[in-house]
PATORNU-49593 format. One record per residue (C-alpha): x, y, z. Coordinates in steps of 0.25 Angstrom, whole numbers, padded with zeros to 4 digits, always signed. Last residue first. Layout:
! residues N
XYZ
...
//
This chain:
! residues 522
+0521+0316+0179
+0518+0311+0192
+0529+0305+0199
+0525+0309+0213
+0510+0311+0216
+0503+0325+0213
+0501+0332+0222
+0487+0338+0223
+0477+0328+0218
+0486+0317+0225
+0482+0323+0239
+0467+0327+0237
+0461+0338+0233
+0447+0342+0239
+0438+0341+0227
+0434+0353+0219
+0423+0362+0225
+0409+0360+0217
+0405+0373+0212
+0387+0372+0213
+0380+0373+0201
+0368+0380+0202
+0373+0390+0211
+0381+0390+0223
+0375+0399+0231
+0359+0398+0226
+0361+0382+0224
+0368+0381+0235
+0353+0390+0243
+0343+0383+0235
+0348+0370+0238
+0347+0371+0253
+0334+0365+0256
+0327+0368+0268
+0334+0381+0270
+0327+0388+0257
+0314+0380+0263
+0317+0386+0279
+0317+0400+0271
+0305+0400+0264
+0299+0394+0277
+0306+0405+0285
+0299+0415+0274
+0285+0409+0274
+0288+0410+0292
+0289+0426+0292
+0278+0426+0282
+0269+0420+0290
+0275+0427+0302
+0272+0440+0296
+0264+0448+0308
+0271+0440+0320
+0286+0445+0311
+0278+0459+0309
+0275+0458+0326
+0294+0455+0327
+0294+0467+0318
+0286+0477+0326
+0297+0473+0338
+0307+0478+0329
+0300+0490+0327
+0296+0493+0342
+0311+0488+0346
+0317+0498+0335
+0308+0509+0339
+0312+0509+0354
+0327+0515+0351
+0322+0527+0340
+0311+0530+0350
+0320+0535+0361
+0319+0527+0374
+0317+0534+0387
+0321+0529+0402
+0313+0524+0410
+0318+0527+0425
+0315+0517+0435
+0309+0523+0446
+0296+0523+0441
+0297+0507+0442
+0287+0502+0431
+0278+0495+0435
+0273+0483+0426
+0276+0478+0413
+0288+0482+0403
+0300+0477+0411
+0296+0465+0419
+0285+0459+0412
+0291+0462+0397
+0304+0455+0401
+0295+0442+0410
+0288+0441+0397
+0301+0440+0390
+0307+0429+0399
+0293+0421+0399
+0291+0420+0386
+0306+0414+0386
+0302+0403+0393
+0290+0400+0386
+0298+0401+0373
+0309+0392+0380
+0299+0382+0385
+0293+0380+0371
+0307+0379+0363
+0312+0372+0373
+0300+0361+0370
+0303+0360+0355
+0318+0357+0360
+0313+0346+0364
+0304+0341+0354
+0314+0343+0345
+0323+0335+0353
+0313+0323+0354
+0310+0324+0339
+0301+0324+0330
+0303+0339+0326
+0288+0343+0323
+0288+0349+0337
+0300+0357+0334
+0293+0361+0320
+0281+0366+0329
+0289+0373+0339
+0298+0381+0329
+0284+0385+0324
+0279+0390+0334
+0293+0397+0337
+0289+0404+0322
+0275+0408+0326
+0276+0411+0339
+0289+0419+0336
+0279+0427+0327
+0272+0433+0338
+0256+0431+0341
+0260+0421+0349
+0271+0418+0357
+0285+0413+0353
+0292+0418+0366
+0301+0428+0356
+0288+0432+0350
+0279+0434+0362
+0293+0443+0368
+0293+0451+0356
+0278+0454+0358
+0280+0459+0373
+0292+0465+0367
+0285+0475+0359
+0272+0477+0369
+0283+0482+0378
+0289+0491+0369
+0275+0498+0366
+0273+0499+0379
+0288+0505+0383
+0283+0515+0394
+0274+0509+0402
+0278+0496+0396
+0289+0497+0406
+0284+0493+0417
+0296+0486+0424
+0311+0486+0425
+0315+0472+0427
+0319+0469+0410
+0333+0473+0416
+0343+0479+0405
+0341+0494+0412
+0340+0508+0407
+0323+0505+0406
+0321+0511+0393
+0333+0508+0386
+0333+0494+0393
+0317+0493+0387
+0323+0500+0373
+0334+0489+0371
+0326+0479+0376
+0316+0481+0363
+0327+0479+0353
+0332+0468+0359
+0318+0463+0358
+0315+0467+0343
+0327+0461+0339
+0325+0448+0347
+0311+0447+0340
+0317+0450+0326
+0328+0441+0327
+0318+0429+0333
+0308+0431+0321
+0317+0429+0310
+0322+0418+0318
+0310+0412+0320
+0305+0413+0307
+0318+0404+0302
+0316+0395+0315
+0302+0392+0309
+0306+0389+0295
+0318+0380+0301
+0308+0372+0308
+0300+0370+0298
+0308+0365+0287
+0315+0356+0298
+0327+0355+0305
+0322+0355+0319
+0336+0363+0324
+0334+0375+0318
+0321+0377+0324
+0329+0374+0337
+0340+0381+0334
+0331+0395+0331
+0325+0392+0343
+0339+0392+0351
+0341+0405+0345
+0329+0412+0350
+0332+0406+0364
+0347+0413+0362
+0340+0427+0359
+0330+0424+0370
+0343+0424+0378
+0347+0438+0373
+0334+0445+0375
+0334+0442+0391
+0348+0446+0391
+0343+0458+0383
+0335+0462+0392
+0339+0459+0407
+0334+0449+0417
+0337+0436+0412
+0334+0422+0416
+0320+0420+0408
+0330+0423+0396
+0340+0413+0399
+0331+0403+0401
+0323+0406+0386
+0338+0406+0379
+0342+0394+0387
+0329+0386+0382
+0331+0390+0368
+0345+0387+0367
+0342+0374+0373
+0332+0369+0362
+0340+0377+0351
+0355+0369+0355
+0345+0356+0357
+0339+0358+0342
+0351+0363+0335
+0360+0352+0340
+0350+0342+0334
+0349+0349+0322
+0364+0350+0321
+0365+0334+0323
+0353+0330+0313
+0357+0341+0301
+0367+0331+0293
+0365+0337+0278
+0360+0350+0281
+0374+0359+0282
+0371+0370+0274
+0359+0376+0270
+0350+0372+0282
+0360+0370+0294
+0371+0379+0291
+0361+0391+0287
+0352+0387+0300
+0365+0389+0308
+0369+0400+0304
+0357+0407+0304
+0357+0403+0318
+0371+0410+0320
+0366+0422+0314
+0353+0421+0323
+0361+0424+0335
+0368+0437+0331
+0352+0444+0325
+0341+0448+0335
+0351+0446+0347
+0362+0453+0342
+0355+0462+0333
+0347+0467+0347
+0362+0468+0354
+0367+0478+0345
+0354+0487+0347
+0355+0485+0362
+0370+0487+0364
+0378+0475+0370
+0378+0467+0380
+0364+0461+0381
+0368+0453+0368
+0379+0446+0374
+0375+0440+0387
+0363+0433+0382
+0374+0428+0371
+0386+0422+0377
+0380+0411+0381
+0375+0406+0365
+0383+0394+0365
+0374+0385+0375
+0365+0389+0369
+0364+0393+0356
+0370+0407+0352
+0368+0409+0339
+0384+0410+0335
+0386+0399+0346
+0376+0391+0338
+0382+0396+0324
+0394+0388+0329
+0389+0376+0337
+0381+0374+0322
+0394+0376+0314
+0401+0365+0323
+0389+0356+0320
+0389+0357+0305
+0405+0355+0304
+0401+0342+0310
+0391+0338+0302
+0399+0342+0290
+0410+0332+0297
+0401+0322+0299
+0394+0321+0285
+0380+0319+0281
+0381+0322+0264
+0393+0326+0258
+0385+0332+0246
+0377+0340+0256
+0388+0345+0262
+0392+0350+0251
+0382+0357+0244
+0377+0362+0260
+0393+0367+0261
+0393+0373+0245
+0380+0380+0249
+0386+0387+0264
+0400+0390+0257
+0409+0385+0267
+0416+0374+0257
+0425+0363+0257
+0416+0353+0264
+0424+0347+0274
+0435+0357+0276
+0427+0369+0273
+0417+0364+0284
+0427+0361+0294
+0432+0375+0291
+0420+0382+0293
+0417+0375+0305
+0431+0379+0313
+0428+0391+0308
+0414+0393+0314
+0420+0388+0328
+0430+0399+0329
+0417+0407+0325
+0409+0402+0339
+0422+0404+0346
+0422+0419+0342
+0407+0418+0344
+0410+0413+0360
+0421+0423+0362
+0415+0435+0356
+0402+0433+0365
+0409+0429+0377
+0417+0442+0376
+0406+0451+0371
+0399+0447+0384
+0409+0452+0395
+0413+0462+0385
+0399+0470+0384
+0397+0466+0399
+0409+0473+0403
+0405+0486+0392
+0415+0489+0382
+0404+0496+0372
+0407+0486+0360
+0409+0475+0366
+0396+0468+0359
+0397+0476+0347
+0413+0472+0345
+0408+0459+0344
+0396+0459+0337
+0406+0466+0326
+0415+0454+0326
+0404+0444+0328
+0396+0449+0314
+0409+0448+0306
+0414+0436+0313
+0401+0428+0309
+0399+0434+0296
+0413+0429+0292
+0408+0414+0299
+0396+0416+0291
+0408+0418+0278
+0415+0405+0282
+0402+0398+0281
+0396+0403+0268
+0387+0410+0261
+0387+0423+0268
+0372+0429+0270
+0366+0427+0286
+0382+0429+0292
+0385+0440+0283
+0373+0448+0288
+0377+0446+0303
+0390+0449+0299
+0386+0464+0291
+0376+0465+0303
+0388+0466+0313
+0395+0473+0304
+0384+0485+0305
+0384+0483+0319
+0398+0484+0320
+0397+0498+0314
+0386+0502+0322
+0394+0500+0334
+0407+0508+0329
+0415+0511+0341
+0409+0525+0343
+0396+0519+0340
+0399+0510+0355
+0401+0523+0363
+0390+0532+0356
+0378+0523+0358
+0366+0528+0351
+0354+0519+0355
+0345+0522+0341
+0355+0521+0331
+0360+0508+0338
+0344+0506+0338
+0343+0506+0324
+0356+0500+0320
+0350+0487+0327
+0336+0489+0320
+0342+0489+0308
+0350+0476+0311
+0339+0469+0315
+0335+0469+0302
+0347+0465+0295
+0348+0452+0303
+0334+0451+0300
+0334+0452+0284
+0350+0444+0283
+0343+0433+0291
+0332+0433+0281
+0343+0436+0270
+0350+0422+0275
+0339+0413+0274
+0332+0418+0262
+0347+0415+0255
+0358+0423+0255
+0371+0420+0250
+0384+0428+0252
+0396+0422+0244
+0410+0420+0247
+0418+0414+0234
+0420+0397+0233
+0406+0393+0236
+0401+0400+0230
+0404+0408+0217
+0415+0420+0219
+0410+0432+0213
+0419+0441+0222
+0408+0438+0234
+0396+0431+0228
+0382+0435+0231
+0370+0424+0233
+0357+0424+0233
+0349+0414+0237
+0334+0411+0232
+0322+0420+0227
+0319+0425+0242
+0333+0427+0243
+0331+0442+0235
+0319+0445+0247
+0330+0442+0258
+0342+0450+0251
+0333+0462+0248
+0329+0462+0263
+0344+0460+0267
+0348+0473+0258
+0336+0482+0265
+0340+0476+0278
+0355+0480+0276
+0352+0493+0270
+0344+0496+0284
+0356+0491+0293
+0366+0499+0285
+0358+0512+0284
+0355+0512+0299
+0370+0510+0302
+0373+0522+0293
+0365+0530+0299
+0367+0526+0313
+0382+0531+0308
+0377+0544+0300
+0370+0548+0314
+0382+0545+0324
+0390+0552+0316
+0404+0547+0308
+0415+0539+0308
+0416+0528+0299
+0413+0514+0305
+0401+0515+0299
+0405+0516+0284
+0410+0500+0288
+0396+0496+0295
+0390+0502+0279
+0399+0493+0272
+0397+0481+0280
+0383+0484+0284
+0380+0484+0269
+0390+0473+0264
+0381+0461+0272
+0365+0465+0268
+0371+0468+0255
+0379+0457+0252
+0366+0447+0249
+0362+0455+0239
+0374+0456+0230
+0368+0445+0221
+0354+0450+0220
+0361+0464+0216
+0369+0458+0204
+0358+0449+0201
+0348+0461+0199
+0358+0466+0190
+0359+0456+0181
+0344+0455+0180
+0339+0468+0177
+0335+0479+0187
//
């Protein structure tokens, strides 16, 4: 391949992951058989994991960069991805084959005659959009894309608790994106630009500045609705249990952490001039969020509810991390997020077959690692890595969010240290009392067990493989986060990868005499 052409393809790389479940969710709309739809849909998810893995290896070198209509940033729309965004781009994908997989698996007549895999294929095509547009106005794009088509999967079925939660759910992301507007243009209006490396350029020449500050804070109450933090994450533990199981395993591994991407792209690669304030909100959001995930989930007697409040502590561990602003605090929130989508994959996945299995969404049922061992030994494991216990990798990476909260120096740091210890306690607790009440002792031979095919239980075993590999390979797990917290660190690599070596100034906003010319004037 010579070197013309290998520019070509490496500059096109970062719109595979988003044009192949476009283009392939658009042939699915067509009608045709159960069997070349699934297909299809399998296809689609596999190719997109094949062209994010290829993204991911090619940003090892740097950041790629592919220009819609050839327009140069930051005046033409242009997709950039850096290790950041292809390693979310890698997960996001990943979870979604294993999404189509059991879709394919649970066949579901009523909701495939209105298009289910479809939508899910424009769901990842927002989900993927959001981790590798370059600019604001385009993640608020990849936003509506990925909200529109969650919506209509979260009603999609007509049930009373379907629309009940559907309804909270559209309206507090509808408001959420209201929001996301209004930012965009006060950030347009101040620094004239919404390409993420022209704003950091910029803002960077304007120094500290209120308004940018400002514009700042209103993007982090956005993408903390988006992810989910207390107190604007309500309508989620409600939510997720809703819907289907496969469509609500992507929801929890993968919705959340879009708007904590969000927020780490803000806060690292744009808007680092004046990070005291938004840190500082960061840490008490997370330090709370953790607890209320944790509460929340000793509280609940159900599944997926359960699962859905460990999704928010998650979330609120990531602020936290987030929130300590140093190298090594962001290298550990970056393997623990890896580690987090994952885990909450392999447990949704892993509900799915135990309500198949028991007909009920109550964890009371009892003895069930009669007939389930090996499923039983899966989420024993998930559940030691979602606590942060040892010999899991979510001991390694919340060990060290703890260390780096320890080394914060400060009383809030210290604080929000402490609820990061009670809430891993607490949610120990929550799961242990899961895996106690459904899979040991008795079980009732009244209850009927019902059987679960192979296809619908080999997802949870493989994903649950991949959360032992991430224990297996934390090492390199963590080199990558580092890798990665370095690129973030400093974001010269990234402008100088968007906008190239010598960056296009915008002209001078006009003023009055420079536009009309003053009477008399020959």
């Amino acid at each position: 391949m010579n070197s013309e052409l290998t520019g070509v393809v490496t500059s096109a790389l970062p719109l595979a992951p988003i044009l192949t479940p476009l283009g392939l969710g658009l042939l699915l709309l067509i009608p045709m058989r159960r069997r070349w739809r699934v297909s299809l849909a399998l296809a689609s998810s596999l190719l997109t994991l094949i062209f994010a893995l290829l993204l991911m290896n090619a940003t090892l070198g740097g950041v790629l960069v592919s220009e819609l209509g050839g327009w140069k940033a930051p005046f033409g729309i242009v997709m950039s991805a850096d290790r950041l965004g292809s390693f979310m781009s890698v997960l996001a994908a990943l979870c979604g084959v294993f999404t189509v997989w059991l879709m394919a698996a649970q066949p579901d007549p009523v909701r495939e005659k209105h298009h289910s895999f479809a939508l899910t294929s424009f769901l990842f095509t927002g989900v993927q959009l959001s981790f590798l547009t370059g600019d604001l106005f385009n993640l608020f794009v990849a936003f509506e894309v990925m909200l529109v088509a969650s919506y209509a999967l979260t009603v999609l079925g007509s049930t009373r608790e379907q629309l009940r939660e559907g309804f909270r759910y559209i309206v507090m992301n509808l408001s959420a994106s209201a929001l996301l507007v209004v930012a965009c243009g006060l950030a347009y209006g101040t620094l004239g630009t919404l390409n993420f490396a022209h704003l950091a350029q910029r803002s960077a020449a304007l120094g500290p500045n209120t308004t940018v500050t400002a514009v700042g804070v209103l993007l982090l109450i956005v993408f903390a609705a988006k992810g989910a933090l207390f107190p604007l994450g309500f309508w989620l533990p409600g939510t997720y249990p809703a819907v289907p199981p496969a469509t609500g395993a992507f929801f929890g591994a993968v919705l959340t952490k879009v708007g904590l991407y969000a927020l780490i792209r803000v806060f690292t690669t744009v808007f680092n001039q004046d990070p005291e304030l938004p840190n500082t909100l960061l840490l008490v959001l997370g330090a709370v969020t953790m607890l209320y995930g944790a509460l929340g989930a000793v509280s609940q007697r159900e599944w997926r509810r359960i699962l859905s409040f460990t999704v928010v502590g998650s979330v609120g561990y990531l602020a936290f991390g987030l929130g300590l602003d140093s190298p090594d605090a962001l290298r550990a929130s970056l393997a623990y997020l890896a580690v987090s989508v994952v885990v909450t994959l392999a447990m949704f996945l892993i509900a799915a077959v135990a309500e198949r299995a028991s007909g009920t969404r109550l964890v009371r049922a009892r003895g069930f690692i009669e007939f389930l061992p090996l499923l039983a030994a899966c989420f024993l494991f998930c559940a030691l890595t979602v606590a942060g216990l040892p010999p899991s990798a979510g001991f390694v990476v919340k060990f060290d969010l703890i260390r780096a909260g320890l080394e914060g120096g400060t009383v809030l740091a210290y604080v929000a240290t402490a609820s990061a210890l009670i809430s891993s306690l607490l949610t120990l607790y929550a799961l242990l009392r899961v895996w106690s009440g459904f899979f040991w002792g008795r079980h009732l031979r009244e209850e009927p067990v019902r059987r679960v095919r192979w296809p619908e239980r080999l997802p949870a075993y493989l994903a649950s493989a991949l959360v032992v590999a991430l224990a297996v390979f934390a090492g390199p797990l963590l080199g990558y986060a580092r890798g990665t917290a370095d690129e973030l660190g400093s974001n010269g690599s990234y402008i100088l990868g968007v906008l190239g070596d010598q960056p296009l100034e915008l002209p001078a906003r006009p003023k009055g005499d420079d536009v009309q010319e003053p009477e008399g004037t020959p």
